[in-house]
C-alpha positions, -999 to +999 in steps of 0.1 A: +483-594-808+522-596-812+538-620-794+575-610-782+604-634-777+620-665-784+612-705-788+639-731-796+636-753-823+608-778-815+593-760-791+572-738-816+539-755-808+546-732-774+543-695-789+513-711-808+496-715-781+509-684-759+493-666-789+459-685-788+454-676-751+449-641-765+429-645-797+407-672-778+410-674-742+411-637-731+449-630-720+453-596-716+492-596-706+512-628-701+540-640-705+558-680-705+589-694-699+605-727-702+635-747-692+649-776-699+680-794-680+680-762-667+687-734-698+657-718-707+643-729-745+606-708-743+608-670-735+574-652-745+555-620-734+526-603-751+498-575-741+495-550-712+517-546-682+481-534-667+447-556-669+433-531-670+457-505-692+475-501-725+513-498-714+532-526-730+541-560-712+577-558-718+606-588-705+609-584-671+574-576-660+562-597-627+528-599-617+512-617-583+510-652-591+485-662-558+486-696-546+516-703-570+535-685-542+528-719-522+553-738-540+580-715-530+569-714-493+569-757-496+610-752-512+616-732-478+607-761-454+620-786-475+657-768-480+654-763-440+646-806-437+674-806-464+700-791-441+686-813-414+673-782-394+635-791-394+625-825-390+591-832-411+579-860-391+583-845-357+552-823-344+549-789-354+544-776-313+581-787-310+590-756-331+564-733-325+546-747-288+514-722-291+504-744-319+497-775-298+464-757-288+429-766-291+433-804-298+465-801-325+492-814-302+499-844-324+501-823-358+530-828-377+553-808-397+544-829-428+508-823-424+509-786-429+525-791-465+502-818-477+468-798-460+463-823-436+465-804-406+425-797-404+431-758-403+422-746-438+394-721-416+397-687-390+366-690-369+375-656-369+385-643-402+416-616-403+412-584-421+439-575-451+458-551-423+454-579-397+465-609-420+498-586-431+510-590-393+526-618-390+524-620-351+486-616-354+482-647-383+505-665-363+480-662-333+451-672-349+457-699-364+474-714-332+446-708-315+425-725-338+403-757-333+411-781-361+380-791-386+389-825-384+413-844-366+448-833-384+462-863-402+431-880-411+416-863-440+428-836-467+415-801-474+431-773-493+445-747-467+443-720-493+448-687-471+461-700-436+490-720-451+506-684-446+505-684-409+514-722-410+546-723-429+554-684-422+556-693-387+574-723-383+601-707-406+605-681-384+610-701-349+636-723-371+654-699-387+646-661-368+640-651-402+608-641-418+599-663-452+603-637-476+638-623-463+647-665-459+634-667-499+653-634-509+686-651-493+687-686-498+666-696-527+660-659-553+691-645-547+713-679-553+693-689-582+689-656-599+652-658-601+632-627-600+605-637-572+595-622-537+575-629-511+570-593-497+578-572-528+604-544-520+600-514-531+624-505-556+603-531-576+568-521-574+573-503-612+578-538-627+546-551-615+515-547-632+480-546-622+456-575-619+420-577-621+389-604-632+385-613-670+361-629-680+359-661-706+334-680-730+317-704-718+330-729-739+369-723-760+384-747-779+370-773-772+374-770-737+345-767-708+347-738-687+316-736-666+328-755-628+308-787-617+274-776-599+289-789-564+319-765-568+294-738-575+273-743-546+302-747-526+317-716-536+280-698-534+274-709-497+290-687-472+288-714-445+305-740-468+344-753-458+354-736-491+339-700-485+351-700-454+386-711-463+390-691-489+373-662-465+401-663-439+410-632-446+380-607-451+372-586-467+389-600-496+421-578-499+428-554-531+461-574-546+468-541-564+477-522-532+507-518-525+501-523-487+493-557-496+522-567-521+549-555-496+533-580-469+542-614-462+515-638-470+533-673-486+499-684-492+489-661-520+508-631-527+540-643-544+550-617-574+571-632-600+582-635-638+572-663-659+613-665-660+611-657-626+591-691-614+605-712-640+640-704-632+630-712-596+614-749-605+645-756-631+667-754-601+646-775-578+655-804-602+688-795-613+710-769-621+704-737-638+726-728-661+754-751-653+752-731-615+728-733-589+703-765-580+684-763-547+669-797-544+688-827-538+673-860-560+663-871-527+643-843-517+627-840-551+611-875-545+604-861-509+587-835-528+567-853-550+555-885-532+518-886-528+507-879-494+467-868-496+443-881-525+407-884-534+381-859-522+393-825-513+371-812-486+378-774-493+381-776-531+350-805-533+372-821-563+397-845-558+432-833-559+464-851-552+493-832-531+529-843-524+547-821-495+534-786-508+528-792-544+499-804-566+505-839-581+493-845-616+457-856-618+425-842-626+420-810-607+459-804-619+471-823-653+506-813-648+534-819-676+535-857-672+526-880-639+554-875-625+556-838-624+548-813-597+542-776-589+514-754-581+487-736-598+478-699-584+440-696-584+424-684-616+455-680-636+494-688-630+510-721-628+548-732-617+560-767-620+586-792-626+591-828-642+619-847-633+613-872-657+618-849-690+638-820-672+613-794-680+603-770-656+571-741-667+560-705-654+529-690-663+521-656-653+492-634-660+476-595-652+441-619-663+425-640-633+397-662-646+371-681-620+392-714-623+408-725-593+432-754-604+434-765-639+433-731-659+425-736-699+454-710-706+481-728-683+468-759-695+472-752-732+507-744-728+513-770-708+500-793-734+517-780-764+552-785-742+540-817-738+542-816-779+576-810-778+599-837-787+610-847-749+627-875-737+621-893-709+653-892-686 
């Protein structure tokens, strides 16, 4: 399989392992990209715009990158804290007052980001058409009892985190999250990423689909844990039903579904795209544009839920909005963060070395967190000769 692009000097160990996801791990289109102090030094692309086709993957394509899209949706209500028009510590009814319903008065704003607000389930799940209105999410989840008293435990919101943030941006700002995205963070930045794909860009985006992997590839184990099995096998379980929020599980090749606005999980992006987008959260991009101040990138990153994840059932680690490095998510180096969309793509950032990663992929995989592909890049960046700042 040809790989297409570039690497900068010392950063070859990268397109080695771009083109091992292929031979060994079963990419069918991909592509990677890499910054550092914010000008890109990894730029590679390789298969099928389709999964499940033979058209090229060519620079430029974008493919949904799931829960990846979270990290974006977390760089909205941080930027709004930023410019001191949300306050993270105050409730989240003082935005948005339907919320204070059915015991989660006392819910802060912080909570939602770090999945603490005990809301990761719909007792009555959405359909795809109902989950695309935002009025109808919104609802919902307001008028949802909590799982567990918000603030006392962690568990990975995984589809209502749309409703959650989506909202509460739009009572600040009057804006939905994709058009506040398109304005304040894609647009400035120059990074090809939307959270409601318009539609003179649906022919960049390829189709997705399942691919399936060997059990064991290089080296690395690929069956899950039984308890994570089991959890994902029961359909009363915390995770089915979190995961089930909206059902039946939507078709992320229609169209319908792309164009909605769901900052949980349908994010479409490049690998320059997402990359571009973390560079700029830690400094600036091409000597232009930086989002994050240094104090809201250690707002970012501080650890605010550990230990046993009671949707996931391993333990994960979350600043506000974004996966901390540990087990379920071996990031760049400890002190990096970002997010991983389930089964494939992976965004994230490190302060410490300057680099910031995006992975994208028509392939999905069973992996929720830690994917081998994502992981193997991320590794052989972690080859590279990087200095710690």
């Amino acid at each position: 399989m040809d790989v297409h692009g570039a690497v900068a000097e010392g950063f070859e160990p990268v397109r080695e392992a771009f083109a091992a996801n292929f031979e060994v791990l079963g990419d069918r289109g991909a592509a990677v990209a890499v910054y550092r102090d914010g000008h890109k030094v990894v730029d590679l692309w390789g298969g099928t715009k389709d999964v499940d086709g033979a058209e090229p993957w060519v620079h430029g394509t974008a493919q949904i990158v799931r829960s990846a899209t979270k990290g974006v949706a977390a760089a909205v209500l941080l930027l709004l804290h930023q410019r001191g028009e949300l306050d993270l510590d105050a409730p989240v009814g003082e935005y948005w007052p339907e919320f204070k319903a059915a015991g989660k008065e006392r819910t802060l704003v912080w909570q939602l980001l770090a999945h603490r607000a005990g809301v990761p389930v719909l007792d009555r799940p959405l359909t795809p058409a109902q989950a695309a209105d935002p009025v109808l999410g919104a609802e919902a989840v307001a008028a949802q009892a909590p799982v567990w008293e918000p603030g006392t435990d962690h568990g990975y919101h995984a589809q209502t985190y749309s409703w959650l943030t989506g909202e509460l941006v739009r009572r600040v700002t009057g804006r939905s999250i994709g058009d506040w995205v398109a304005d304040e963070i894609a647009g400035p930045v120059g990074a090809d990423l939307w959270i409601g794909l318009p539609d003179d860009e649906i022919p960049r985006v390829g189709r997705v689909g399942k691919v399936e992997a060997p059990e064991r590839a290089g080296g690395l184990k690929t069956r899950p844990k039984r308890a994570v099995s089991d959890a994902y096998a029961d359909p009363d379980s915390l995770t089915r039903r979190a995961f089930g929020a909206i059902t039946p599980q939507p078709d992320e090749n229609d169209p319908a579904y792309r164009a909605a606005v769901l900052p949980a999980s349908n994010g479409i992006a490049t690998a320059d795209g997402l990359a571009r987008f973390y560079a700029s959260l830690i400094g600036e991009v091409d000597a232009g544009t930086r989002l994050f101040t240094p104090e809201t990138v250690e707002l970012a990153r501080a650890e605010r839920s550990a230990g046993p994840d009671r949707t996931l059932v391993v333990s994960t680690r979350f600043g506000l909005g974004y996966m901390l490095h540990g087990a379920a998510s071996p990031l760049l180096t400890p002190t990096s963060f970002g997010h991983p969309g389930r089964g494939g793509a992976l965004g994230l950032a490190d302060p410490e070395t300057g680099i910031a990663l995006g992975y994208v992929t028509n392939g999905f995989r069973k992996s929720v967190t830690a994917d081998p592909r994502a992981q193997a890049l991320v590794r052989a960046v972690r080859s590279a000769p990087l200095e710690v700042r």
